[in-house]
C-alpha positions, 0 to 999 in steps of 0.5 A: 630746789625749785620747791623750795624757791616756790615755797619763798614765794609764796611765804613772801606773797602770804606775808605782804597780803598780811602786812597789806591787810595790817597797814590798812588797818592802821592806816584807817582806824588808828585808834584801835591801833594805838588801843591794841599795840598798846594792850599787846605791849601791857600783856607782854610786860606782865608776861615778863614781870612774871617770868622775871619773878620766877627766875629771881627764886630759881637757884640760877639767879640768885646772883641777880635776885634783886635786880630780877625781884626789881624787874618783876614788880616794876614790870607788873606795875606798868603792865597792869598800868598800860592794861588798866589805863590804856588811853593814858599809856598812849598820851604818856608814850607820846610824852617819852617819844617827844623827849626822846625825839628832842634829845636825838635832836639836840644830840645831832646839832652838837654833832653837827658842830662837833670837831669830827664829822662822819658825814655833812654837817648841814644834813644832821644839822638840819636833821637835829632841827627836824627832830627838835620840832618832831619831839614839839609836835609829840609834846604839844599834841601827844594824843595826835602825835599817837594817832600819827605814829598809828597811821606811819606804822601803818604806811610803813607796814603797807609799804614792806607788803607791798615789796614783800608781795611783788618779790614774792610774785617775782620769785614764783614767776622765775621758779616757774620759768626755770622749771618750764626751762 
């Protein structure tokens, strides 16, 4: 058991140094950031046009063919399209992340003055406000707003490794005391 917890911590400790190495990446060259998930996404989306390709003629999907033939050639276009054109997929993701942003908005203001409230009206009032202007800010600048979303990714990641590797810290130091006990 105490092998075990040893081998945690240390997968715990591996993991937040790679994410560590990963938010800093992302956090000090947000470009190519955008650039590889960007590309990572185009690959995948190919790779799965062609997956959903092959179904549609497997004797299992026929009920779906059309949806999957769908899928596929949609799935191809915009995979091909990210790879192809990667700066304008960025600008484009940053268009879709601010409308999505002031729809959540709008959503959480009607929520706010709605009859039935979950929790305090002016907190998702204000957060429908700050959505709204979030989703401005993405319209109005989508290549900064790519880049910022690069750089919070980045913290986000920095942050996780760096919990992930003081627990795995932790749980190493216990195992060895347990077993020293």
């Amino acid at each position: 058991m105490l092998d075990f917890v040893k081998r945690s911590g240390t997968m715990l400790i591996v993991s937040g140094v790679i994410s560590i190495i990963f938010g800093l990446m992302a956090i000090f060259w947000p470009v190519s950031t955008i650039f590889a998930l960007i590309m990572l996404w185009g690959i995948y989306a190919v790779v799965d046009a062609i997956l959903a390709l092959v179904t549609a003629f497997q004797p299992a999907g026929r009920r779906a063919r059309g949806w999957l033939i769908a899928l596929g050639i949609v799935g191809l276009i915009a995979g091909f399209f990210v790879i192809l054109r990667p700066i304008f997929s960025a600008i484009a993701f940053a268009w879709i992340m601010g409308m999505w942003l002031i729809i959540r908005g709008i959503v959480s203001l009607i929520s706010a003055f709605g009859p039935v409230t979950n929790g305090s009206r002016w907190m998702i009032g204000i957060s429908g406000v700050l959505f709204i202007i979030a989703g401005i800010v993405f319209i109005a600048n989508p290549g900064g707003a790519a880049l910022g979303f690069a750089v919070m990714l980045g913290v986000l990641a920095l942050a996780w490794g760096v919990f992930q590797l003081i627990g795995g810290i932790r749980i190493r130091r216990e195992a060895k005391q347990a077993a020293d006990a």
